[in-house]
matplotlib code that plots the C-alpha trace (Angstrom):
import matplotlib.pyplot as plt

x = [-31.4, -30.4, -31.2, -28.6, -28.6, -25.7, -25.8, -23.2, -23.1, -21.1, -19.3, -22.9, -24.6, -26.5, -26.7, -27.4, -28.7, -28.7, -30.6, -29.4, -30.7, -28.1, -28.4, -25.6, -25.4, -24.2, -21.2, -22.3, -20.3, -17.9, -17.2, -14.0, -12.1, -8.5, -7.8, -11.3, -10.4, -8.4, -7.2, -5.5, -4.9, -4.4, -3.6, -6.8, -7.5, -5.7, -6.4, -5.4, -3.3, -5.7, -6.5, -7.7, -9.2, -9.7, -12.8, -11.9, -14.6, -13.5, -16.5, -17.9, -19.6, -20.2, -20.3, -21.8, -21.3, -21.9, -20.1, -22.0, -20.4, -22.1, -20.6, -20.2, -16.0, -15.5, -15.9, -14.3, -12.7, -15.8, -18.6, -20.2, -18.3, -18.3, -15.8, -15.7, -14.0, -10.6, -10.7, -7.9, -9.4, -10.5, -8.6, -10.7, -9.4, -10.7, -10.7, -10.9, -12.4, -11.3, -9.8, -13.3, -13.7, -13.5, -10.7, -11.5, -12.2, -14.5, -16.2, -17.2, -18.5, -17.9, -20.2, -20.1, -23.4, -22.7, -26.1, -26.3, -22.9, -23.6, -21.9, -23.5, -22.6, -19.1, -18.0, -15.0, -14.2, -12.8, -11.0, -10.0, -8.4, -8.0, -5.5, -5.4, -2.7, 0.7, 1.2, 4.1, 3.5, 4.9, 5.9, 7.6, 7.2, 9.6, 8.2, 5.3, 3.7, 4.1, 2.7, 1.7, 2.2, 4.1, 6.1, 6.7, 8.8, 7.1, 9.7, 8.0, 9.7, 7.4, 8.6, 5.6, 7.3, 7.3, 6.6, 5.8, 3.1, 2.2, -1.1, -0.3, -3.6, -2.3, -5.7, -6.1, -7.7, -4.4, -2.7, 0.9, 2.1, 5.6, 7.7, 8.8, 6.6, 7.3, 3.7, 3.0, 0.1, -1.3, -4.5, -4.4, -5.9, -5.0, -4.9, -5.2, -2.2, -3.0, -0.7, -1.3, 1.4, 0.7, 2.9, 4.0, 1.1, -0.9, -2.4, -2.1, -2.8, -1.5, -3.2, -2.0, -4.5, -4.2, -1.0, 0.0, -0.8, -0.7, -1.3, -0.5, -0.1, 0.3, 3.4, 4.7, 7.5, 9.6, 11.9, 14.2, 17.7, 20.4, 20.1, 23.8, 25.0, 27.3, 26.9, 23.8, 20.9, 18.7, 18.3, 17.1, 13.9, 13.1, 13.4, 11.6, 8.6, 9.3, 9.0, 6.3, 4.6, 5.8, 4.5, 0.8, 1.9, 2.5, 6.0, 8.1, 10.6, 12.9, 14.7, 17.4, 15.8, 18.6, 17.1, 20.2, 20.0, 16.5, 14.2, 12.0, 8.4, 6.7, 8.5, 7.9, 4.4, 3.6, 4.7, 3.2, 0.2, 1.7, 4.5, 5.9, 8.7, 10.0, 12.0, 15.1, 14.6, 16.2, 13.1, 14.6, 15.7, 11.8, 10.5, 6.9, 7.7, 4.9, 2.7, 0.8, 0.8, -2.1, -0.7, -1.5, 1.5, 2.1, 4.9, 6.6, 9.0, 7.0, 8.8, 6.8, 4.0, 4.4, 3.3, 4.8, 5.7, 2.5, 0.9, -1.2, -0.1, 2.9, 5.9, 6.8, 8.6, 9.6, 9.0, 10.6, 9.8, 6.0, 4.4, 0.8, -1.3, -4.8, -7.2, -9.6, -11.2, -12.2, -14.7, -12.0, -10.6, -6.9, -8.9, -11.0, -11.1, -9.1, -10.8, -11.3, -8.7, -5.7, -4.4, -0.7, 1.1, 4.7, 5.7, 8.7, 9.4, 9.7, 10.2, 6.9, 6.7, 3.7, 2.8, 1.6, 0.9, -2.1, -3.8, -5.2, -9.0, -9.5, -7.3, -8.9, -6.7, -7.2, -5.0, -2.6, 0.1, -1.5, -2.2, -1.3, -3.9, -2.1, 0.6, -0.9, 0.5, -1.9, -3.2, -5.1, -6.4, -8.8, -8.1, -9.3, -9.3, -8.6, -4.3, -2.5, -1.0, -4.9, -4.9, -6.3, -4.9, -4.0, -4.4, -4.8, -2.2, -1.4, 1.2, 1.9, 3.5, 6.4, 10.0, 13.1, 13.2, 10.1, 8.8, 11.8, 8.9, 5.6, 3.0, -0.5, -2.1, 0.3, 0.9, -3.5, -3.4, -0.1, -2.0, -5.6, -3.5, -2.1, -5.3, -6.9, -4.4, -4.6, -8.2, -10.9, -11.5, -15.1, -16.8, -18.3, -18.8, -20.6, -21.1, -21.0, -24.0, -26.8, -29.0, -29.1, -29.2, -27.4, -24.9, -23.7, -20.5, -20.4, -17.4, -17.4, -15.6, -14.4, -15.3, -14.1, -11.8, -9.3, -6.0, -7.1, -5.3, -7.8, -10.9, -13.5, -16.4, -19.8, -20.9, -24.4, -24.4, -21.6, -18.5, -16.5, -13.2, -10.0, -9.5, -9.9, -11.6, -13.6, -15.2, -17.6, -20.1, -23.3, -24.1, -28.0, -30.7, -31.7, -31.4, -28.1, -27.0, -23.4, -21.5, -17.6, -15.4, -12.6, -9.9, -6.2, -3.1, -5.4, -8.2, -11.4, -13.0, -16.3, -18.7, -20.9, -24.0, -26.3, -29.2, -30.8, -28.2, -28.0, -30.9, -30.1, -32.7, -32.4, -31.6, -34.5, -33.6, -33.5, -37.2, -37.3, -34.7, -31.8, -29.4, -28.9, -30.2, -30.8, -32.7, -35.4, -35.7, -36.1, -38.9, -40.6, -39.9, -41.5, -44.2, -45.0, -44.4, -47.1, -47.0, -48.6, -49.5, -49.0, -51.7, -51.7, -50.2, -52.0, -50.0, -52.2, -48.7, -47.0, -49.6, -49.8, -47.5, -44.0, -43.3, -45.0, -41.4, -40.7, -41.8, -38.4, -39.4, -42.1, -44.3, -46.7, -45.8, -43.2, -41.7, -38.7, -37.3, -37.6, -35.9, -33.3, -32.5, -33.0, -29.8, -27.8, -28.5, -28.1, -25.7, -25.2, -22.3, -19.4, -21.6, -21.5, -23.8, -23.3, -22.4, -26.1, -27.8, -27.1, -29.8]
y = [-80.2, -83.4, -84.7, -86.4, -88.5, -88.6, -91.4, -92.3, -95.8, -96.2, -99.4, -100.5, -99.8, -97.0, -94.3, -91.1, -89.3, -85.6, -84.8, -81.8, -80.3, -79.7, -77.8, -78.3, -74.8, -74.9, -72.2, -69.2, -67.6, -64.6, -61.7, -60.3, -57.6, -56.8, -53.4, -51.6, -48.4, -47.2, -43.5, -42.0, -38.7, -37.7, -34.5, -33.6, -35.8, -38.7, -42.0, -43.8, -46.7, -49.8, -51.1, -54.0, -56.1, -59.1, -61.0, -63.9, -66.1, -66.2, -68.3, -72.0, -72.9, -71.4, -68.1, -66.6, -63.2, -60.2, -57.3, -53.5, -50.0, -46.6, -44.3, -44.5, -44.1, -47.6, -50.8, -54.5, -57.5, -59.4, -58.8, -62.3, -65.8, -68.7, -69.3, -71.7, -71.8, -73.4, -71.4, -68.7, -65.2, -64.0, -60.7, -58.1, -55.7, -51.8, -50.2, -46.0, -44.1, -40.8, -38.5, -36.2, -36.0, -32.3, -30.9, -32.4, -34.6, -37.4, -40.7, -43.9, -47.3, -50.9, -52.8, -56.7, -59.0, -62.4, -64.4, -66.5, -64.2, -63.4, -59.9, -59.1, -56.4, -55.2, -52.0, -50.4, -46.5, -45.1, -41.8, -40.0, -36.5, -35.1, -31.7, -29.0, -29.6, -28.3, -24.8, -23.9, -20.5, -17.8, -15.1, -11.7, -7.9, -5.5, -3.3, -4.7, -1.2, 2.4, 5.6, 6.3, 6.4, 3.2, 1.6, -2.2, -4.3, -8.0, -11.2, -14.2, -17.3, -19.6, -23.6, -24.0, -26.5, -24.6, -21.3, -19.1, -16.7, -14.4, -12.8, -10.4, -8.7, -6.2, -5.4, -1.7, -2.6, -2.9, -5.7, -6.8, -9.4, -9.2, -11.8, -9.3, -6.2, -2.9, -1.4, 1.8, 2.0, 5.6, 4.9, 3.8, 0.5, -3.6, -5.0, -8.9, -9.7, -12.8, -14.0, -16.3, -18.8, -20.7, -23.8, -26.5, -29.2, -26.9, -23.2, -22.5, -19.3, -18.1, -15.2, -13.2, -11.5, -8.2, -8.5, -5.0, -2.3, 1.3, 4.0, 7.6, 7.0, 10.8, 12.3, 13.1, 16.1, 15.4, 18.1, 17.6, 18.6, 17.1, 16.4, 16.6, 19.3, 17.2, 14.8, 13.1, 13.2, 11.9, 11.5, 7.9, 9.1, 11.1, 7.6, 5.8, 8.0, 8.5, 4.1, 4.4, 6.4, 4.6, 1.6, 2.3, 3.2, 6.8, 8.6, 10.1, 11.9, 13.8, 17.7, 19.2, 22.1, 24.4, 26.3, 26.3, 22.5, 21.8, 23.5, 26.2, 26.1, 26.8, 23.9, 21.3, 22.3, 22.2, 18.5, 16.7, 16.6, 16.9, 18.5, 17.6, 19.2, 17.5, 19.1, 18.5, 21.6, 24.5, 26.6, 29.4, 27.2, 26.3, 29.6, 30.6, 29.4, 27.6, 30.1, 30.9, 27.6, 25.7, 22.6, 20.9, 21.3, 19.2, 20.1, 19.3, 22.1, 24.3, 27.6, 27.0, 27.7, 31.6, 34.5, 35.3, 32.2, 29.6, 31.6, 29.4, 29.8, 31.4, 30.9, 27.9, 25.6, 21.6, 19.9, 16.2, 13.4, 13.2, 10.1, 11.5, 14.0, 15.5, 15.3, 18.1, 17.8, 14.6, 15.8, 16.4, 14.1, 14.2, 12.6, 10.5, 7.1, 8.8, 9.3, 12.2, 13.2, 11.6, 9.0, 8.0, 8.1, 7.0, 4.0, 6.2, 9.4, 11.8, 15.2, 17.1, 20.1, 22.8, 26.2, 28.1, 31.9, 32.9, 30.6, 31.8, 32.5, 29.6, 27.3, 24.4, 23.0, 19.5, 18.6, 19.4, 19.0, 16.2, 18.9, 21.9, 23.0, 26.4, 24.1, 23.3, 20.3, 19.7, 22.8, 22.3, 24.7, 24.6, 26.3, 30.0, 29.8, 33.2, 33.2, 35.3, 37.5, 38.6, 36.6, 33.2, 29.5, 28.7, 24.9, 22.9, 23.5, 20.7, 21.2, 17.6, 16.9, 15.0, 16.2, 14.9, 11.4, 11.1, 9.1, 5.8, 5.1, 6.2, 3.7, 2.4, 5.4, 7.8, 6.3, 6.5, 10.0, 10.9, 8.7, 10.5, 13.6, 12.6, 11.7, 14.8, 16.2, 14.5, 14.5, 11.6, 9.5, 10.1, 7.9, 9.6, 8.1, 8.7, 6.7, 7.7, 5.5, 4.0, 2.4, 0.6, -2.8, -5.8, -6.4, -3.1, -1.5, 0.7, 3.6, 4.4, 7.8, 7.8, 11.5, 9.9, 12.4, 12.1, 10.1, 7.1, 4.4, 1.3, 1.3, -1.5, -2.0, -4.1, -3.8, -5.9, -8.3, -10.4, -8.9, -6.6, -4.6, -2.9, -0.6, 3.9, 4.3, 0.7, -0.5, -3.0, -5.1, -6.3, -9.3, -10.2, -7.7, -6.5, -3.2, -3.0, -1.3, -0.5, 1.0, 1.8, 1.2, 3.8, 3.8, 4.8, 4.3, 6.0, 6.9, 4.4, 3.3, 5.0, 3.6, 5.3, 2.9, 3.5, 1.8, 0.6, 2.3, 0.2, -0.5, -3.2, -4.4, -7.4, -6.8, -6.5, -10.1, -11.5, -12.4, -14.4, -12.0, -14.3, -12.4, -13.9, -14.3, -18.3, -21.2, -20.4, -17.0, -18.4, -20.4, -17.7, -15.8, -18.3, -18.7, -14.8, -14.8, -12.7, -11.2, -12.3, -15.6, -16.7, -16.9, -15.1, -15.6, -18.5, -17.0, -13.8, -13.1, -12.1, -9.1, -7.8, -9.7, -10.4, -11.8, -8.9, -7.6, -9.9, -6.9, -5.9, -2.9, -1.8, -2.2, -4.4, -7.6, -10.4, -11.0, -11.5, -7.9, -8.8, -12.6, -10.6, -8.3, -11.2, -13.0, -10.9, -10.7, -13.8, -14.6, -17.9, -20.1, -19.1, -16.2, -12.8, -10.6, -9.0, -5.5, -4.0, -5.6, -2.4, -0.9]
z = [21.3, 23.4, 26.3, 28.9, 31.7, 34.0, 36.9, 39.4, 41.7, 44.3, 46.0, 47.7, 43.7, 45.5, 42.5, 41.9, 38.5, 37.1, 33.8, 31.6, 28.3, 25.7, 22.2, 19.8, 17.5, 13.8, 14.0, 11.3, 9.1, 10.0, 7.2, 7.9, 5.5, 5.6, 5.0, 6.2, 4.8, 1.4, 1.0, -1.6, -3.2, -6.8, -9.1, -10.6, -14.1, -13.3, -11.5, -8.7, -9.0, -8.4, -4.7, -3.4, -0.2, 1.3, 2.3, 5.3, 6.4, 10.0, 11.6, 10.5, 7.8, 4.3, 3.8, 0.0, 0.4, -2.2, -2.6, -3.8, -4.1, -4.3, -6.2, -10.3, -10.0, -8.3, -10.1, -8.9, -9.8, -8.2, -7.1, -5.5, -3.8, -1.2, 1.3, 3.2, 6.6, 5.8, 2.5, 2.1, 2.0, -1.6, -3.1, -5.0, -6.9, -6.9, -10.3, -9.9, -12.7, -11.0, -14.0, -13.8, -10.4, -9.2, -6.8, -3.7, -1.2, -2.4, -0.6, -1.2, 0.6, -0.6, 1.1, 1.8, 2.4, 3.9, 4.0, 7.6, 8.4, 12.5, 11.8, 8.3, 6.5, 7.0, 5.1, 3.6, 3.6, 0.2, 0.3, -2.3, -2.2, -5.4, -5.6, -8.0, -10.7, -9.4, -10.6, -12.8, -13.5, -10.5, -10.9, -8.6, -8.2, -6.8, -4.8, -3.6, -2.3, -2.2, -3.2, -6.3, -8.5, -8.4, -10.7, -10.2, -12.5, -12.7, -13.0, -14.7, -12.0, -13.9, -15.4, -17.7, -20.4, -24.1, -22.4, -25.6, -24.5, -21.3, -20.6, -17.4, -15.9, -13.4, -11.6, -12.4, -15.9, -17.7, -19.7, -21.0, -23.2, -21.8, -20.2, -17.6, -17.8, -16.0, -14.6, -13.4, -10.9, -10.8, -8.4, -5.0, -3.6, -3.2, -6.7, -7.9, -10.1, -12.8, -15.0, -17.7, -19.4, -22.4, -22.9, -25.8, -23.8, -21.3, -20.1, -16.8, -14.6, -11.4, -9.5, -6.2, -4.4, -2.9, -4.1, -5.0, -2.3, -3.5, -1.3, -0.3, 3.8, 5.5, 5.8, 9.2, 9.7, 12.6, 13.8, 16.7, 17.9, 19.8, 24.3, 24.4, 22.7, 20.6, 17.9, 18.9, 16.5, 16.6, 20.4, 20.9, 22.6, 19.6, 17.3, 19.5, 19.0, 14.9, 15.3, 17.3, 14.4, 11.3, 13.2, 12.6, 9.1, 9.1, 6.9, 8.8, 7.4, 10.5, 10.3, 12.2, 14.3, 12.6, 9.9, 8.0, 7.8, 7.3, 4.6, 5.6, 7.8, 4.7, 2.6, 5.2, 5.9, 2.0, 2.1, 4.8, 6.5, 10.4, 11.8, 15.6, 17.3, 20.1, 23.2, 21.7, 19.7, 20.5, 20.8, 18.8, 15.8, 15.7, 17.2, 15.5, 11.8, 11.6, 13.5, 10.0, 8.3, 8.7, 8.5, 11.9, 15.0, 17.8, 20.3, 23.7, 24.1, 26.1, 25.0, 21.4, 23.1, 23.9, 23.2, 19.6, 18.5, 18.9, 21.4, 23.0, 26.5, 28.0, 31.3, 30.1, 32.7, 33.3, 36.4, 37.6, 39.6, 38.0, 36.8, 36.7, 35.0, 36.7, 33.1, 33.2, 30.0, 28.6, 25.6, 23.6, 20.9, 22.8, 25.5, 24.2, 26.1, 29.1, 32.7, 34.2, 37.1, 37.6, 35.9, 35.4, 32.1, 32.8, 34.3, 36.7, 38.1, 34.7, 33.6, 32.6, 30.5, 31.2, 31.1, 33.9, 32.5, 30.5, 28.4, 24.7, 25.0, 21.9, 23.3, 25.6, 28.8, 28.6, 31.5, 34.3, 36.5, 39.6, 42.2, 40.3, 38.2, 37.6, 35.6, 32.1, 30.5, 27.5, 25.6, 22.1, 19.7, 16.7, 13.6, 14.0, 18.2, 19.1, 20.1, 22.9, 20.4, 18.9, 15.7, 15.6, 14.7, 11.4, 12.2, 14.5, 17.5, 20.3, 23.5, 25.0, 28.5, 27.1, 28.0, 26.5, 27.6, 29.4, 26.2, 27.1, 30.3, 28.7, 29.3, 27.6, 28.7, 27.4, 24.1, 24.3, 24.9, 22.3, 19.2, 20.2, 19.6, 16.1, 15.0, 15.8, 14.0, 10.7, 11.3, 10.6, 7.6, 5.7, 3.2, 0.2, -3.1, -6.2, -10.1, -13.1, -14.2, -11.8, -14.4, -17.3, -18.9, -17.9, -18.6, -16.8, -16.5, -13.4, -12.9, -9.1, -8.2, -4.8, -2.9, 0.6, 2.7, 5.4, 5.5, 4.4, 3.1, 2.5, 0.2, 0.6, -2.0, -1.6, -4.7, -3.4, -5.8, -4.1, -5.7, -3.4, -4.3, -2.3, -5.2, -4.7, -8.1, -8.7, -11.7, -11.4, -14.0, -13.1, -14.9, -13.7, -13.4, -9.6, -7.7, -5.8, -2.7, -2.5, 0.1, 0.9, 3.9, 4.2, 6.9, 7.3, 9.7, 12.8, 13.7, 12.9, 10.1, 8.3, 6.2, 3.5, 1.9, -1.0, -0.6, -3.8, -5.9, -8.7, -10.9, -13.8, -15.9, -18.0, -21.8, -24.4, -25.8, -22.1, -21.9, -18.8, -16.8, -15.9, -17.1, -20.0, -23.7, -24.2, -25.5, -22.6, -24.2, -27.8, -26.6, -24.9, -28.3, -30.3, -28.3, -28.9, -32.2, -34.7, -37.7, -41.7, -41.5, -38.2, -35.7, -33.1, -29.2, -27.5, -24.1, -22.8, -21.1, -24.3, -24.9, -21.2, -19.3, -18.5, -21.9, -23.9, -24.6, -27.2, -29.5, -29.9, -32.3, -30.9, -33.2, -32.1, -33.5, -33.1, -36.7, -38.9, -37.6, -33.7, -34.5, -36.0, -32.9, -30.6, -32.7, -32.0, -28.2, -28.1, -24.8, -22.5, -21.7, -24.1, -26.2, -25.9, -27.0, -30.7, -31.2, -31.8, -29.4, -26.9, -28.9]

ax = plt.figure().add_subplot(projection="3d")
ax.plot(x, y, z, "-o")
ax.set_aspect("equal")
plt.show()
């Protein structure tokens, strides 16, 4: 610090004075790094090409800096250095040692120390991303899903250098060696597709999941006939509603109403699980051919409704200019989700059909004409509901309000109430499994038989130890001992999902060799097997637990020692990392 006078005279010598206090600071160091951040990204096993930094002393005087880093894959040109002010900035070089880092991203700080530095320490972020080698094995499958059983032909697409051998895993259990491998999948479900391609410098593996998709959706038989008169047919009101159904995964296969262009009622009925006639049908074509099938029959023509042919209800009769329906019944499935009175189905003035004579003593009114409760425009029966003509329902039986067109300006609620129908029809999905085995040792291969019902198309396994499945008939192996609960998910195109669980299904208990119960036989085990060890000349157990506690297994035999005979049966249950089990040790 200094002190300083200032004094002023003027012409006369008069003066004046001011004193002031003045410190004079040493400038300190200032660390400055050029770039503050490094990023790059590599293929897994290799190395980035090397980086580097500068360090700048920005401020005044000396600055003796030193340099650390904190993770094991970095290393520098230098580590420690003096710059001076009017020095040029020094360059260190970053050295990556990256070739066993994991797929990734990884991070790491260089830090620099400047002693006296006013902005001590200054930092560098290190990013490194490091990406799965790229794959060149692919492969294709044409088709992709179906029925079963399926056949699919595989195309190996893959650029694997040297390509000499292919390991195919189609999901279901089965393998093939082939190139291009035809497969036939005769159970339903989602299966994983792995192929394996073994080249002149490398192995690699490419897996699709869920990539095949096997399943027998329900059939739909969809008879109509021609608005016209001419050559029209399908009316476009009648596709509409076949797109409507194939769009929540339903086949539809459509029929001319004329009998001598069609197969017969008992033909159709035999293959599919629904049958709709729409009022394009000339009622007489359709009349009551399917009066005695029990395959389930939904309808719009009103005249199929009568008194010899369906006879459900009879005077059948249309009636325009309606956009609203008055729903009486709201218990049944048709209804479900639909309020009672009226509510409006089409979005303009349509064409309604209805009934307005006597109504079969089975069958249930579910809704009517607004402000004509006479006029019955939905009418369901069970199968066995006592009919008009005194027999009863062979299956389930459904008249709908649709006319002709009236579908082109159906809205939300009417496509509500026309889907509630279908799957009422093709009735609900039900979870049911069994397995073939429930307990036993581990490792433990478990069959599950699927006893689910309905028209389901999607199976979903927990098997409760983590590993799930889409498969119908799943086989599973439980590796660790534990007690399992498993359940199954079923669902299909409609309708909602249902869920059967097993609570503590699965019992697996550890292996006779596995001593400790990981699920494995393994240098842990030998010790505990030495530590048991009996028999001539060897003292006995020091550990009470290998006589009446967990260990007391080690007596392979049963014969209430640990000896030569036990070691032997414990070699060949030996298991771990990259061992499997002998032969005998299932005994």
């Amino acid at each position: 610090p200094h002190n300083i006078k200032v004094t002023v005279y003027d012409a006369a010598l008069n003066e004046a004075s001011i004193m002031r206090n003045v410190t004079v600071i040493t400038p300190n160091p200032i660390i400055t790094l050029q770039p503050t951040s490094l990023t790059d990204s590599i293929v897994v096993g290799n190395n980035p090409a090397d980086d580097s930094f500068t360090v700048d002393n920005t401020g005044a005087g000396v600055l003796d800096y030193t340099v650390e880093i904190d993770q094991p894959w970095l290393s520098l040109s230098g580590y420690s250095g003096s710059l001076g002010a009017a020095d040029p900035p020094h360059q260190i070089t970053v050295y990556y040692n990256c070739s066993a880092l994991p797929i990734g991203q990884h991070l790491a700080t260089i830090t620099v120390h400047g002693q006296g530095a006013s902005n001590t320490p200054q930092t560098i972020a290190v990013t490194v991303n490091v990406a799965p080698e790229p794959l060149e094995v692919d492969f294709s499958a044409d088709p992709t899903s179906g029925a079963a059983p399926l056949v699919v032909q595989f195309t190996d697409l893959s650029t694997l250098a040297g390509a000499s051998q292919w390991h195919w895993d189609f999901g279901d259990g089965q393998t093939s060696s082939q190139r291009h491998p035809q497969h036939s999948y005769d159970s339903q479900g989602h299966f994983n597709v792995r192929l394996t391609v073994v080249g002149s410098a490398k192995t690699q593996t490419a897996e699709k999941i869920e990539y095949i998709a096997v399943a027998n959706p329900p059939k739909v038989a969809f008879i109509g006939g021609d608005l016209d008169g001419g050559e029209l047919w399908p009316p476009a009101s009648d596709v509409q509603i076949m797109q409507h159904l194939e769009s929540k995964g339903l086949v539809v296969n459509s029929y001319k109403d004329v009998p001598a262009e069609r197969p017969s009622a008992a033909v159709i009925a035999a293959n599919h699980d629904l049958v709709i006639a729409s009022s394009s049908v000339t009622s007489g074509d359709v009349g009551g051919e399917f009066r005695y099938l029990s395959v389930p029959f939904i309808f719009w023509e009103p005249s199929l409704a009568i008194n010899g042919r369906e006879s459900i209800a009879d005077t059948p009769s249309t009636l325009g200019s309606q956009t609203q329906i008055n729903i009486t019944n709201n218990t049944h499935p048709i209804m479900a989700g639909i309020s009672i009175g009226n509510v409006t189905v089409v979005n303009s003035s349509q064409t309604l059909s209805y009934c307005e004579g006597s109504v079969a003593s089975g069958a249930q009114v579910l809704a009517t004409v607004a402000g004509n409760t006479n006029r019955k425009v939905v009418i369901a029966a069970e199968p066995g509901a006592q009919l008009l003509d005194e027999g009863t329902a062979a299956g389930k039986r459904a008249m709908l309000y649709l006319y002709d067109t009236t579908w082109t300006q159906t809205n939300a609620t009417g496509k509500q109430i026309f889907d509630n129908a279908v799957t009422w029809a093709l009735g609900p999905v039900d979870a049911g499994f069994t397995a073939a085995v429930t307990a036993g040792t581990a490792p433990l291969t478990v069959q599950f038989i699927d006893q689910s019902t309905g028209p389901i198309t999607l199976w979903a396994w927990d098997f409760g130890d983590g590993g799930t499945g889409k498969v119908r008939q799943a086989l599973h192996a439980y590796t660790k001992p534990g007690t399992y609960t498993v359940s199954l998910t079923v669902s299909g195109p409609v309708g909602q999902p249902d869920t059967m669980e097993r609570t503590a299904y699965i019992v697996v208990a550890p292996h006779a060799a596995d001593l400790d119960a990981d699920g494995d036989a393994d240098p842990d085990d030998m010790d505990i097997f030495q530590a048991c060890s009996t028999g001539p000349g060897i003292p006995g157990p020091a550990d009470p637990a290998c006589t009446t506690g967990q260990f007391a297994s080690a007596d392979l035999d049963n014969d209430n020692d640990v000896d030569q005979t036990d070691f032997g049966r414990f070699q060949r249950c030996l298991s771990g990392p990259d061992v499997s089990p002998g032969p005998g040790c299932a005994d």
